[in-house]
PATOR-145520 format. One record per residue (C-alpha): x, z, y; residue number from 1. Coordinates in Angstrom, 3 decimals. Layout:
// residues N
<pt><c1>X</c1><c3>Z</c3><c2>Y</c2><titi>NUM</titi></pt>
...
//
This chain:
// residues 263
<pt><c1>-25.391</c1><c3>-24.931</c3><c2>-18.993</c2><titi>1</titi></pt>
<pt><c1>-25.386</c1><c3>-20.825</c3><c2>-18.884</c2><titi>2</titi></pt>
<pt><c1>-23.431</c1><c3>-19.598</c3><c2>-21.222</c2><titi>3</titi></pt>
<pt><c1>-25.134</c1><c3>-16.836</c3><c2>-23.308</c2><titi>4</titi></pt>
<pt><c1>-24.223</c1><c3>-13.312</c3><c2>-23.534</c2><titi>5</titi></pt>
<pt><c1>-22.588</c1><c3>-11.665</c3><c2>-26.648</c2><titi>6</titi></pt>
<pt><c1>-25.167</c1><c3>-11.050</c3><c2>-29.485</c2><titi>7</titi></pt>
<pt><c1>-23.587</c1><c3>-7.583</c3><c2>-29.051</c2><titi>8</titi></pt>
<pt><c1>-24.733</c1><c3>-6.990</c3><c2>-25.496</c2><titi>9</titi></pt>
<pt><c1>-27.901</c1><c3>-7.828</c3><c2>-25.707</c2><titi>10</titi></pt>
<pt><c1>-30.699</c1><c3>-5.718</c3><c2>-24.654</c2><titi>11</titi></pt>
<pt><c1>-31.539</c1><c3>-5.282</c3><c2>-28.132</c2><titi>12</titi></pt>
<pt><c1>-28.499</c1><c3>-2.792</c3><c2>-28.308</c2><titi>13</titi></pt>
<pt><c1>-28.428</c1><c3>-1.365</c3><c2>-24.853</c2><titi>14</titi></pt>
<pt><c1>-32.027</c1><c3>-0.413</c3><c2>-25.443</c2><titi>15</titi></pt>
<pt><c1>-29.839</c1><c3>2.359</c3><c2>-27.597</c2><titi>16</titi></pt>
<pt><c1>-29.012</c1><c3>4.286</c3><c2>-24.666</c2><titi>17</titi></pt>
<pt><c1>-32.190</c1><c3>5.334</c3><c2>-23.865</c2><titi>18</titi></pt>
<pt><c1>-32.350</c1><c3>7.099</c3><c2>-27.355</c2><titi>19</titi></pt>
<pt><c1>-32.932</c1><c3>11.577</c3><c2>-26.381</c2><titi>20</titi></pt>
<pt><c1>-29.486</c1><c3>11.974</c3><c2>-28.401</c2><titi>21</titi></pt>
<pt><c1>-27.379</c1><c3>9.718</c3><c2>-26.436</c2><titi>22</titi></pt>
<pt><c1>-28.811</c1><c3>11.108</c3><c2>-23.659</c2><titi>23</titi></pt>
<pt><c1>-27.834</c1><c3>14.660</c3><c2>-25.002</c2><titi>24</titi></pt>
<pt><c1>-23.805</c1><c3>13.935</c3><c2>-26.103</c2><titi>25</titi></pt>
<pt><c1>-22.871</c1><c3>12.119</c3><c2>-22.707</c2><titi>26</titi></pt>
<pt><c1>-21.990</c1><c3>15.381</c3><c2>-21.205</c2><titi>27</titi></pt>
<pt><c1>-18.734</c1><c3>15.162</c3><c2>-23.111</c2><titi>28</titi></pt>
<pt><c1>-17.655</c1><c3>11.996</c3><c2>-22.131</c2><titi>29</titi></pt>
<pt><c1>-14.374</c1><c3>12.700</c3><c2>-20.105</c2><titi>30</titi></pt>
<pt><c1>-15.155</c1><c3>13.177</c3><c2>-16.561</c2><titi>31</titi></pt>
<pt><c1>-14.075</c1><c3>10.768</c3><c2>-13.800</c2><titi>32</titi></pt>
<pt><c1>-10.726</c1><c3>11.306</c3><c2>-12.059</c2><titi>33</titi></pt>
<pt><c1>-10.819</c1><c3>12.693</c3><c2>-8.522</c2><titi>34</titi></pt>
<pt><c1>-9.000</c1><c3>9.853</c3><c2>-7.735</c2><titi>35</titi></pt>
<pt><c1>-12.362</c1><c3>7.806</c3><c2>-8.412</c2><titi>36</titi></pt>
<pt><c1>-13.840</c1><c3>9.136</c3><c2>-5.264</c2><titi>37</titi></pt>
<pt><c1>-10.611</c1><c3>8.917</c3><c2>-3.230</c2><titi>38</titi></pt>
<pt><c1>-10.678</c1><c3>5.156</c3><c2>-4.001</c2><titi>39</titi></pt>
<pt><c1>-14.638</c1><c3>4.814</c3><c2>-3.621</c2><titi>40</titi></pt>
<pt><c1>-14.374</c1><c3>6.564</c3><c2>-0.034</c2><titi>41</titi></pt>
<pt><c1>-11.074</c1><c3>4.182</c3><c2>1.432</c2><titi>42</titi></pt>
<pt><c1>-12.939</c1><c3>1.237</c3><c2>-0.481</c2><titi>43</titi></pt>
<pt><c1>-16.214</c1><c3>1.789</c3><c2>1.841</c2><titi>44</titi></pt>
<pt><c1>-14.106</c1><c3>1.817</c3><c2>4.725</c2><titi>45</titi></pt>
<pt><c1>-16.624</c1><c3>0.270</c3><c2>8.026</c2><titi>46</titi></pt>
<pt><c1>-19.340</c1><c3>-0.639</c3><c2>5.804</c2><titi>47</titi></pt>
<pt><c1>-22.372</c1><c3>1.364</c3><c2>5.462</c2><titi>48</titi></pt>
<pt><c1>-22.274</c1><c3>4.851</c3><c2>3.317</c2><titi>49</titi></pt>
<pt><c1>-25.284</c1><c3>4.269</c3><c2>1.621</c2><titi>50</titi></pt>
<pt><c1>-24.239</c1><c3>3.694</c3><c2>-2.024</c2><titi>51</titi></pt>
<pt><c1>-26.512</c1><c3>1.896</c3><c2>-5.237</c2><titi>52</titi></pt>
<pt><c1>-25.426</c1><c3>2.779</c3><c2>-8.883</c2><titi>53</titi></pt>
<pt><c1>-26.510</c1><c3>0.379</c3><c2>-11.219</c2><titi>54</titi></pt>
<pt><c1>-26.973</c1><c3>2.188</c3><c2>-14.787</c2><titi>55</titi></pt>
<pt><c1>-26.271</c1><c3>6.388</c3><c2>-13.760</c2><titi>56</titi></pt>
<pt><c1>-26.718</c1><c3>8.239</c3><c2>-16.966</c2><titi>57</titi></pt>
<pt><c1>-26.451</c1><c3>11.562</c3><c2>-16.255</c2><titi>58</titi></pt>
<pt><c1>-25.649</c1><c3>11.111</c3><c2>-12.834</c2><titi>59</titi></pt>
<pt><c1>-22.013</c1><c3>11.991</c3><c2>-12.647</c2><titi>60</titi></pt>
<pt><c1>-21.189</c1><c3>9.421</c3><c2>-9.888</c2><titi>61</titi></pt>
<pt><c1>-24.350</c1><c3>9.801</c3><c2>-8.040</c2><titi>62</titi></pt>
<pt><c1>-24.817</c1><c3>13.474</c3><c2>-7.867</c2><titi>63</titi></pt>
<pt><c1>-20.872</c1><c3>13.988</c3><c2>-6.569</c2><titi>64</titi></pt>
<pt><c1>-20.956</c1><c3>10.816</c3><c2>-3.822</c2><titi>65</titi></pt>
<pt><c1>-24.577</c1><c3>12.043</c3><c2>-2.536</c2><titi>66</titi></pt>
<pt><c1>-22.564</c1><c3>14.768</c3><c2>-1.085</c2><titi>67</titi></pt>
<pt><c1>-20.045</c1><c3>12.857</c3><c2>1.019</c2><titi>68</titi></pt>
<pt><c1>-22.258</c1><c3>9.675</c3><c2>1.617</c2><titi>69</titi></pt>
<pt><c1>-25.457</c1><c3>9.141</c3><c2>4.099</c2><titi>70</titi></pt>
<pt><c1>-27.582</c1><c3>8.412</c3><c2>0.692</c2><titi>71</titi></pt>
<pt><c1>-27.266</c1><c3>7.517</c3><c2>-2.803</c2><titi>72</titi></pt>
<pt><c1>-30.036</c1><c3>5.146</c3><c2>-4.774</c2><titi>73</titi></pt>
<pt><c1>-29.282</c1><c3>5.793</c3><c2>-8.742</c2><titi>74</titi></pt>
<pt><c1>-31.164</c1><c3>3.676</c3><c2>-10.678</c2><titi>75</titi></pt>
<pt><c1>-31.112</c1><c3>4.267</c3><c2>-14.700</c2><titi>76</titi></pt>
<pt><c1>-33.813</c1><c3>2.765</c3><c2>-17.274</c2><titi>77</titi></pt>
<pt><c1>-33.458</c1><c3>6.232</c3><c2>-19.490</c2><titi>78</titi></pt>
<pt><c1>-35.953</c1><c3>8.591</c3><c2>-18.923</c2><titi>79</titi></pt>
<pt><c1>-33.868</c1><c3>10.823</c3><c2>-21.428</c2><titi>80</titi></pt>
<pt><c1>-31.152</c1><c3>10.603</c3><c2>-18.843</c2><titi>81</titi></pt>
<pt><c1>-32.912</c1><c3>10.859</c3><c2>-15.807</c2><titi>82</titi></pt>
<pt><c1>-34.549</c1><c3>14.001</c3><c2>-16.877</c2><titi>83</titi></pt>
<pt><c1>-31.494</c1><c3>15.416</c3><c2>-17.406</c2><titi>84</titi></pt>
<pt><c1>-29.534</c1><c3>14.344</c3><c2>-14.560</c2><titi>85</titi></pt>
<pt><c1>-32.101</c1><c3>15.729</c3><c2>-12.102</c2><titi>86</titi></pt>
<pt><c1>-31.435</c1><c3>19.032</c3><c2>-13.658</c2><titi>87</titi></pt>
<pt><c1>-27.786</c1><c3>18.973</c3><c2>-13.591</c2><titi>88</titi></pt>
<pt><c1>-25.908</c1><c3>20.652</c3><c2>-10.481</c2><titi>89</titi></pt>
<pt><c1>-26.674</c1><c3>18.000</c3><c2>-7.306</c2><titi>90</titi></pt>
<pt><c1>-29.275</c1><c3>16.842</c3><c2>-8.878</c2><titi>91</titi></pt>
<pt><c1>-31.939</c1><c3>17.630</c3><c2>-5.962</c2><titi>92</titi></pt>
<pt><c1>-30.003</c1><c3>16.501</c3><c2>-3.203</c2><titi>93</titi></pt>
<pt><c1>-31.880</c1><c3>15.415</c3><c2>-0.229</c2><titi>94</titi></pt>
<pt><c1>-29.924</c1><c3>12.196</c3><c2>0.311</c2><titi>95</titi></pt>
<pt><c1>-30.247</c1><c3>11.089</c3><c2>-3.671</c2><titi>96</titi></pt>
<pt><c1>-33.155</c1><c3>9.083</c3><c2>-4.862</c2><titi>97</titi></pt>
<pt><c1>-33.298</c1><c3>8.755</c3><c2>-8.794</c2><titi>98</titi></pt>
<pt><c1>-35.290</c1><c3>5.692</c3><c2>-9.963</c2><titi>99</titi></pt>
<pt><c1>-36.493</c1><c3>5.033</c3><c2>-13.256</c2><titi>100</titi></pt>
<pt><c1>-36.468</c1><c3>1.375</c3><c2>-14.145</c2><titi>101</titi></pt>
<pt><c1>-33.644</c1><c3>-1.686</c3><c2>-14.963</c2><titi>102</titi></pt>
<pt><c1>-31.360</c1><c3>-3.227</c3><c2>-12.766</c2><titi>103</titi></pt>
<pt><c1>-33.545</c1><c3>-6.364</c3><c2>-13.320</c2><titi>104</titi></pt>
<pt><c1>-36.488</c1><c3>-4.537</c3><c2>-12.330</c2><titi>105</titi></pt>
<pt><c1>-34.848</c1><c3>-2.847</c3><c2>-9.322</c2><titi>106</titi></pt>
<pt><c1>-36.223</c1><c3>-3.731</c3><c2>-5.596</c2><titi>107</titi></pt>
<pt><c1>-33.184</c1><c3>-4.544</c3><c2>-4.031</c2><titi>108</titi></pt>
<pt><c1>-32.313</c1><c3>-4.058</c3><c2>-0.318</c2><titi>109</titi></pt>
<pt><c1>-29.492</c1><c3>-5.349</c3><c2>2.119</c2><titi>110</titi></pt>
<pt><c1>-28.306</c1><c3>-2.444</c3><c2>3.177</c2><titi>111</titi></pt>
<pt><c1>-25.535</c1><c3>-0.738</c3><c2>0.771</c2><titi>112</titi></pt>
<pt><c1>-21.668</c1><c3>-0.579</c3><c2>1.798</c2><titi>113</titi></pt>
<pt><c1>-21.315</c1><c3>0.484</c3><c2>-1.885</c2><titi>114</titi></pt>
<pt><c1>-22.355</c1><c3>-1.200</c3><c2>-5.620</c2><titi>115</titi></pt>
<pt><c1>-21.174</c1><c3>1.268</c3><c2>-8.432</c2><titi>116</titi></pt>
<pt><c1>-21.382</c1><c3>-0.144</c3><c2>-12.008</c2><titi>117</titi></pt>
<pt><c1>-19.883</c1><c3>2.475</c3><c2>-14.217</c2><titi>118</titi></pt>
<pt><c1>-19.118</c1><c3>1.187</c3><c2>-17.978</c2><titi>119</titi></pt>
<pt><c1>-23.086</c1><c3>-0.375</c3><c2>-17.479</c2><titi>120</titi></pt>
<pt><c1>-22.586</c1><c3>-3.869</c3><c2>-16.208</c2><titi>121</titi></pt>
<pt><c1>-22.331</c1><c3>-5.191</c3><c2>-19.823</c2><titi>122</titi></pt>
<pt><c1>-25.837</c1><c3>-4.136</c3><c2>-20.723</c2><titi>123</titi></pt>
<pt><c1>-27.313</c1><c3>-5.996</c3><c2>-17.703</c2><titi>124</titi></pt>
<pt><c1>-28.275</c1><c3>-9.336</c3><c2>-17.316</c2><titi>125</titi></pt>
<pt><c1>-25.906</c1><c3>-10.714</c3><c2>-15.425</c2><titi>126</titi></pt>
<pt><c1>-27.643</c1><c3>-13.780</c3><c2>-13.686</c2><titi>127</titi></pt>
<pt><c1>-30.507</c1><c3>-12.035</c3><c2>-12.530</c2><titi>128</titi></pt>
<pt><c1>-28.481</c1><c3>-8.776</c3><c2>-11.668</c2><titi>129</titi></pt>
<pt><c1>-25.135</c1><c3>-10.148</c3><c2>-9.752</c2><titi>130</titi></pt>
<pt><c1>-26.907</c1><c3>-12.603</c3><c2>-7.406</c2><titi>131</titi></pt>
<pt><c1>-29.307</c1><c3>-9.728</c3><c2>-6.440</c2><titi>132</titi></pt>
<pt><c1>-26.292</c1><c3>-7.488</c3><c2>-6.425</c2><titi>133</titi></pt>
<pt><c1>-24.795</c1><c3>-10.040</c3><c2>-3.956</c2><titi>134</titi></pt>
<pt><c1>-28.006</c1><c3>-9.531</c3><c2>-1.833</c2><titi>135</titi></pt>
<pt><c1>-28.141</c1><c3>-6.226</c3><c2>-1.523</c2><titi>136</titi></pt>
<pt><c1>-24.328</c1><c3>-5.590</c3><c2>-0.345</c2><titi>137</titi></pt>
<pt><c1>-24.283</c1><c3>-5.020</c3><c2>3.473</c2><titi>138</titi></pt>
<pt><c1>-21.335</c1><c3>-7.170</c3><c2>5.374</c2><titi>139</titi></pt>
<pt><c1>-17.919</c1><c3>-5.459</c3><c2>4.375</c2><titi>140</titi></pt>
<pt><c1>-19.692</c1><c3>-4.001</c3><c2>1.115</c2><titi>141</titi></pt>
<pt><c1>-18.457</c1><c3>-4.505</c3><c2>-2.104</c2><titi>142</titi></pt>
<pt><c1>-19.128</c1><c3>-4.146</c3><c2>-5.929</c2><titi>143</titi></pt>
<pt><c1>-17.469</c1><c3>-1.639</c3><c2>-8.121</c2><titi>144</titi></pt>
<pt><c1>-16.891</c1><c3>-1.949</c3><c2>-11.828</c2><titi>145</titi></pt>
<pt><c1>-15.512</c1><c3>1.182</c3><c2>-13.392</c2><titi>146</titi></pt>
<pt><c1>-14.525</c1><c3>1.484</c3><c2>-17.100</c2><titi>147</titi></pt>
<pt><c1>-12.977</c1><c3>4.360</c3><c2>-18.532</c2><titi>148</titi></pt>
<pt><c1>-10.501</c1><c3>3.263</c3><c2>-21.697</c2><titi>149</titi></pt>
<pt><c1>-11.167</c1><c3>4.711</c3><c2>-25.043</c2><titi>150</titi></pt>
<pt><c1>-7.800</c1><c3>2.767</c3><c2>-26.515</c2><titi>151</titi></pt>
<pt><c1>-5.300</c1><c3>5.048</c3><c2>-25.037</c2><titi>152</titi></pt>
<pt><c1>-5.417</c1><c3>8.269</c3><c2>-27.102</c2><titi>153</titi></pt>
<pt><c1>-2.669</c1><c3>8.515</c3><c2>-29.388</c2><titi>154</titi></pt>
<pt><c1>-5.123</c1><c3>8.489</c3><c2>-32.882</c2><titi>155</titi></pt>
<pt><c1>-6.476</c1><c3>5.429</c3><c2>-31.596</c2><titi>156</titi></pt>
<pt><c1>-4.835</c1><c3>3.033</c3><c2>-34.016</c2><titi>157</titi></pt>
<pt><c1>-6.300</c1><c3>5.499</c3><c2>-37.022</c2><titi>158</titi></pt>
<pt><c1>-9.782</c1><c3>5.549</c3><c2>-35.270</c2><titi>159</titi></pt>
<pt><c1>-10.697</c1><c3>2.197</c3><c2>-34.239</c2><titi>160</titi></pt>
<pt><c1>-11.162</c1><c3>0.773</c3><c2>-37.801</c2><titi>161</titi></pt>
<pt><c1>-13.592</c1><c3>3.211</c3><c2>-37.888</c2><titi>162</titi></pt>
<pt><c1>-15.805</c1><c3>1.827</c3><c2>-35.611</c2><titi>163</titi></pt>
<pt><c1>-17.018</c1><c3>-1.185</c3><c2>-36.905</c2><titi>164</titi></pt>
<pt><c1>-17.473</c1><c3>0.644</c3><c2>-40.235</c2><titi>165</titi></pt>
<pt><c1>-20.056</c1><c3>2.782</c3><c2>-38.931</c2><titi>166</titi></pt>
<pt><c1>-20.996</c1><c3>1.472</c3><c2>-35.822</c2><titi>167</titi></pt>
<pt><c1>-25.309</c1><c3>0.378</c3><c2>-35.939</c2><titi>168</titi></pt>
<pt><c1>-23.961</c1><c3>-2.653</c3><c2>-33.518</c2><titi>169</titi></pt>
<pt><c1>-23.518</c1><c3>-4.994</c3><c2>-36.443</c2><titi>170</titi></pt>
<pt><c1>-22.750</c1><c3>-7.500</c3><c2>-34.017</c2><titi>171</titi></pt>
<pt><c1>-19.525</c1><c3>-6.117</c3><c2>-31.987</c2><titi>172</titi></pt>
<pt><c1>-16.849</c1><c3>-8.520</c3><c2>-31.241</c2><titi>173</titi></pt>
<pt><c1>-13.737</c1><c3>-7.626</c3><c2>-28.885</c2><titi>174</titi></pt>
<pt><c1>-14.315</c1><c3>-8.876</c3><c2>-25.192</c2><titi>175</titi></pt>
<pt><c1>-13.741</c1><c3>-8.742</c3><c2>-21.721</c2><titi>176</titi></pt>
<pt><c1>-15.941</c1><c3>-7.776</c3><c2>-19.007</c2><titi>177</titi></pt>
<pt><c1>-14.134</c1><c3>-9.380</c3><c2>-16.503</c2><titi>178</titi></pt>
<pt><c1>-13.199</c1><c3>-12.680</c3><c2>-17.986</c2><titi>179</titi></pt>
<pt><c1>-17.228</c1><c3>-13.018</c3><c2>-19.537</c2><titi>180</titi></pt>
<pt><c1>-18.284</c1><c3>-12.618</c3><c2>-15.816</c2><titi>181</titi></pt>
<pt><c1>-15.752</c1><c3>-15.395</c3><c2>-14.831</c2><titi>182</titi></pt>
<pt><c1>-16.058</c1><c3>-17.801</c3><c2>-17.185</c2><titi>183</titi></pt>
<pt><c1>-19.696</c1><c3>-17.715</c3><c2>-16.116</c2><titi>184</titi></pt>
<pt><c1>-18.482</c1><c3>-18.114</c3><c2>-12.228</c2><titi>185</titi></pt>
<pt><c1>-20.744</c1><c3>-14.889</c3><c2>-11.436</c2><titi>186</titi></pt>
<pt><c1>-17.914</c1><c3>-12.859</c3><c2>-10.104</c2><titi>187</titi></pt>
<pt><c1>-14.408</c1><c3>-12.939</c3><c2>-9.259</c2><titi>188</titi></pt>
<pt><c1>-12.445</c1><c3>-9.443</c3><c2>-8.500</c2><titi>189</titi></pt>
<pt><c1>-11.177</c1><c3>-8.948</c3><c2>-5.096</c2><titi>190</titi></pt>
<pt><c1>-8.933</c1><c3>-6.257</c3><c2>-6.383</c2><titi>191</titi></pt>
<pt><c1>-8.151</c1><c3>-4.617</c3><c2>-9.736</c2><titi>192</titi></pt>
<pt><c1>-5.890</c1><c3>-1.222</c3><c2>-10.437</c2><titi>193</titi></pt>
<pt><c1>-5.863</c1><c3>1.518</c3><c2>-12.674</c2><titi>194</titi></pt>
<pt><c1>-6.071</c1><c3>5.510</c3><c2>-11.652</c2><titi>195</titi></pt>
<pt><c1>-3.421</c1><c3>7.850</c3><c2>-12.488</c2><titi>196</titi></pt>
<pt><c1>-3.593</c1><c3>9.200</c3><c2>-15.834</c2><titi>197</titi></pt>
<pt><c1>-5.242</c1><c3>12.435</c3><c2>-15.916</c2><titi>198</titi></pt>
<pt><c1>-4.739</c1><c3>14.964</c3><c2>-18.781</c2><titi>199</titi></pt>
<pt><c1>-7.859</c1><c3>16.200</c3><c2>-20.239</c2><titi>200</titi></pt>
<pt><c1>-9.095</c1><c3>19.073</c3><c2>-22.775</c2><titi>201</titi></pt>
<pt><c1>-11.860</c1><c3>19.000</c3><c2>-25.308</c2><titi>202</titi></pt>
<pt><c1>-12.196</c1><c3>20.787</c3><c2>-28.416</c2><titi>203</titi></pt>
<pt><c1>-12.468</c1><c3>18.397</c3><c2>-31.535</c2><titi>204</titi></pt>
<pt><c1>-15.758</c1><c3>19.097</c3><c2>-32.148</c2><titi>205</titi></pt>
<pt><c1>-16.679</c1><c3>18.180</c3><c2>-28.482</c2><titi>206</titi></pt>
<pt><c1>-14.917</c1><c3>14.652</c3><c2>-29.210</c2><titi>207</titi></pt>
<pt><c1>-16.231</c1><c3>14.162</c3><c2>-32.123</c2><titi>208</titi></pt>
<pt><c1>-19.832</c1><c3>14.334</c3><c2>-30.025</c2><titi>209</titi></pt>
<pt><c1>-18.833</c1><c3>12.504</c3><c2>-27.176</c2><titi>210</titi></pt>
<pt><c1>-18.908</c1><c3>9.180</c3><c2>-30.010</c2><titi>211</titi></pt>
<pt><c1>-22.774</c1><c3>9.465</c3><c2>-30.377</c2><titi>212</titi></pt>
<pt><c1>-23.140</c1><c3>9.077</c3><c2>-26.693</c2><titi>213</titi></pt>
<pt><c1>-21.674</c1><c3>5.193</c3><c2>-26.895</c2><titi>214</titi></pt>
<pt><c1>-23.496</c1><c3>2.406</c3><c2>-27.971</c2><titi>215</titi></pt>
<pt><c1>-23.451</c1><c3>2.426</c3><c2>-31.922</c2><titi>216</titi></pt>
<pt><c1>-23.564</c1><c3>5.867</c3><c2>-32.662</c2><titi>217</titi></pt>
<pt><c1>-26.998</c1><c3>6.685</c3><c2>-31.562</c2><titi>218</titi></pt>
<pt><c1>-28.173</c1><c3>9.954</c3><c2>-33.916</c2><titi>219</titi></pt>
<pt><c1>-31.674</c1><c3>8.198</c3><c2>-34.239</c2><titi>220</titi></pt>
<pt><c1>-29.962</c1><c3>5.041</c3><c2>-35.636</c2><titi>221</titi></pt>
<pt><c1>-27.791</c1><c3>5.946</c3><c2>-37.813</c2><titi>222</titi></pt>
<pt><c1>-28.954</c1><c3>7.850</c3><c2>-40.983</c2><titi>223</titi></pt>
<pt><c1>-27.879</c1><c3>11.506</c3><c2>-41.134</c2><titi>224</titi></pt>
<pt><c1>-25.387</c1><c3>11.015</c3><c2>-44.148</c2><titi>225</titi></pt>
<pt><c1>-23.332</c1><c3>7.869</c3><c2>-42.092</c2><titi>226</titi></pt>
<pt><c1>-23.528</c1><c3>10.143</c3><c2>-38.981</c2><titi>227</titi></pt>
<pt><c1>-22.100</c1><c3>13.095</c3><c2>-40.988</c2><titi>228</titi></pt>
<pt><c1>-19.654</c1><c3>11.205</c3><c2>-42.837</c2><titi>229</titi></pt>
<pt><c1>-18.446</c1><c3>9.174</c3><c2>-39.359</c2><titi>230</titi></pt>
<pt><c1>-17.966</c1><c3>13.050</c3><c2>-38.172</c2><titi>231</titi></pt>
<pt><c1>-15.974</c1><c3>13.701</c3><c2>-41.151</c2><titi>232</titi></pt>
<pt><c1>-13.713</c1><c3>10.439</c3><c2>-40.208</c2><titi>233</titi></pt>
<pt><c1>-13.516</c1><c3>11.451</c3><c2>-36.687</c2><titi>234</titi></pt>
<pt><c1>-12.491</c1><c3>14.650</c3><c2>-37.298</c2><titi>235</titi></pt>
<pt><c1>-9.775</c1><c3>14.563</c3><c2>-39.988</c2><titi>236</titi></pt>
<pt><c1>-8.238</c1><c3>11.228</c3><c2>-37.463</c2><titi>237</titi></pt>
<pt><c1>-7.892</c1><c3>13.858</c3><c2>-34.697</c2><titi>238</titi></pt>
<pt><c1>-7.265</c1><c3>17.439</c3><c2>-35.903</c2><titi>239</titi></pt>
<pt><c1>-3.573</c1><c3>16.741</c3><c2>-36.370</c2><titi>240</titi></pt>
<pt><c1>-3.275</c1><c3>16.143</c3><c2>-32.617</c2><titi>241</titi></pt>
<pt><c1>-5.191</c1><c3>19.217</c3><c2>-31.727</c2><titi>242</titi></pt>
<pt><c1>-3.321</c1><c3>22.621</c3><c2>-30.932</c2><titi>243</titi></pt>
<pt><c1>-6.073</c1><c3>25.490</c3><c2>-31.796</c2><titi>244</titi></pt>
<pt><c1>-8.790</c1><c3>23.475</c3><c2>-31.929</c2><titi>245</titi></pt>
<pt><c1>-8.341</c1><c3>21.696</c3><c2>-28.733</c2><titi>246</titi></pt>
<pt><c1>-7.487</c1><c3>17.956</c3><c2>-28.217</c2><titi>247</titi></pt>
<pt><c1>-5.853</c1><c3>16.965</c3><c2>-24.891</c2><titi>248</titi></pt>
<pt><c1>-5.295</c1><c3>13.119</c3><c2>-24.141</c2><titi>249</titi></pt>
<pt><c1>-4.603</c1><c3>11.425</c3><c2>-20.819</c2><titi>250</titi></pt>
<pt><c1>-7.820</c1><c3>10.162</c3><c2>-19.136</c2><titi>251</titi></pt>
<pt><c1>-7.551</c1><c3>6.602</c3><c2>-16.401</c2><titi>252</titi></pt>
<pt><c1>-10.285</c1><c3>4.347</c3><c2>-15.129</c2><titi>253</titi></pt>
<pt><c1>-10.043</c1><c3>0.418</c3><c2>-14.268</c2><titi>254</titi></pt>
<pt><c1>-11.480</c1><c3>-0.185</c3><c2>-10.933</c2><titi>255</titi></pt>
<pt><c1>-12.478</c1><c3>-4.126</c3><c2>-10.211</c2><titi>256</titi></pt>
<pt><c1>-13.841</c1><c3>-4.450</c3><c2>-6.885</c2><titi>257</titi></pt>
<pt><c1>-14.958</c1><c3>-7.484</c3><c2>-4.592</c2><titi>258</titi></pt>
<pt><c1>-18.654</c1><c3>-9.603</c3><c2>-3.645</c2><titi>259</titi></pt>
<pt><c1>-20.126</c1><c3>-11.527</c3><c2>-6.388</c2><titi>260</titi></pt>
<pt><c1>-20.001</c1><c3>-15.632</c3><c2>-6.318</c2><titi>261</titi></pt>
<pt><c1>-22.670</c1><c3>-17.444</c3><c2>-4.639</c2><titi>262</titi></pt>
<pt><c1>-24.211</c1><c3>-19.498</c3><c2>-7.617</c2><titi>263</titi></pt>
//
């Protein structure tokens, strides 16, 4: 018997991310590490440089590898996001093809060395999307799960209670990428490790922001007095760590990498 998904990953939340002001706070969400791409470019190694991302946003990933790789498919169900990212600097690259529909709904081909899932895997569903995943990888091609960690700041044992306070996802419980995918023998990483830590600057009210572009914290969800008051929270958590108005916290990404199982 499948095992079902979380309540709290359902489609009924991710469907969030397609809200205009999600969209509109990703832009500061940390950026990824230059030691991303380092590790993306070895990881390729022999197999083809043509590279799907599953789930783009804004395109951060995309727009950056388009211009070391032979092509770049990003596919993205937001049209908020999409309208954006083709604005944003590498966004009309040649050799990058935006496409505007689900993972599910995505016409796979066999052909990419590369797989990127960037903190998006969750929201997919994962029966329909790894086997075609598996498909679509080229021999010596792998998948790619990247997560940036939120749990690492130093007000992060002050914050997190906040979360489920305000958070619209009713439903969150604590989990595992990884381990849901395995328990469900739909993929087992080749290889795991963690980048460097990277030191990053934002000013508080730039943090504070970069909450209503996660899954939750949608502006259209959440009434304007919880969003203000979750502001309020936010703020007076972090402002003793700030030094004139400027928070700066260490940034690393998980990297999983391998084929998905044959089920």
């Amino acid at each position: 018997m499948t095992l079902p998904k979380p309540k709290h990953l359902t489609a009924e939340y991710g469907a969030q991310f397609s809200d205009p002001s999600i969209a509109s706070a990703y832009r500061f969400r940390p950026p990824y590490p230059d030691e991303v791409y380092t590790f993306l470019d070895r990881l390729i190694g022999n197999a083809p440089r043509v590279i799907l991302e599953l789930g783009c946003g804004l395109g951060e990933i995309a727009r950056r590898l388009a211009a070391q790789t032979a092509r770049v498919d990003a596919v993205e169900p937001s049209h908020a996001m999409l309208t954006l990212a083709r604005r944003l600097p590498g966004g009309e690259q040649h050799n990058l093809q935006w496409y505007e529909c689900t993972a599910e709904a995505f016409a796979y081909r066999s052909e990419y060395g590369l797989v990127i899932a960037a903190e998006s895997l969750q929201w997919m569903e994962w029966d329909r999307v790894l086997p075609a995943i598996r498909v679509a990888l080229a021999p010596h091609g792998s998948l790619v799960v990247l997560d940036r960690r939120l749990d690492t700041v130093p007000w992060w044992t002050a914050l997190r209670p906040q979360i489920p306070r305000y958070s619209t996802n009713s439903d969150f419980q604590p989990y595992d990428l990884l381990d849901e995918l395995a328990q469900r023998q739909l993929f087992h990483p080749e290889g795991r490790t963690t980048t460097t830590p990277v030191l990053f600057s934002q000013t508080v009210e730039d943090y504070v922001e970069s909450w209503h572009s996660r899954n939750g914290f949608s502006r259209e969800r959440m009434s304007m007095s919880r969003a203000s008051e979750f502001d309020t929270q936010v703020r007076e958590i972090v402002r003793p760590y700030a030094q004139g108005g400027v928070l700066r916290y260490e940034v690393h990404v998980e990297v999983a990498w391998g084929v998905p199982n044959i089920v």
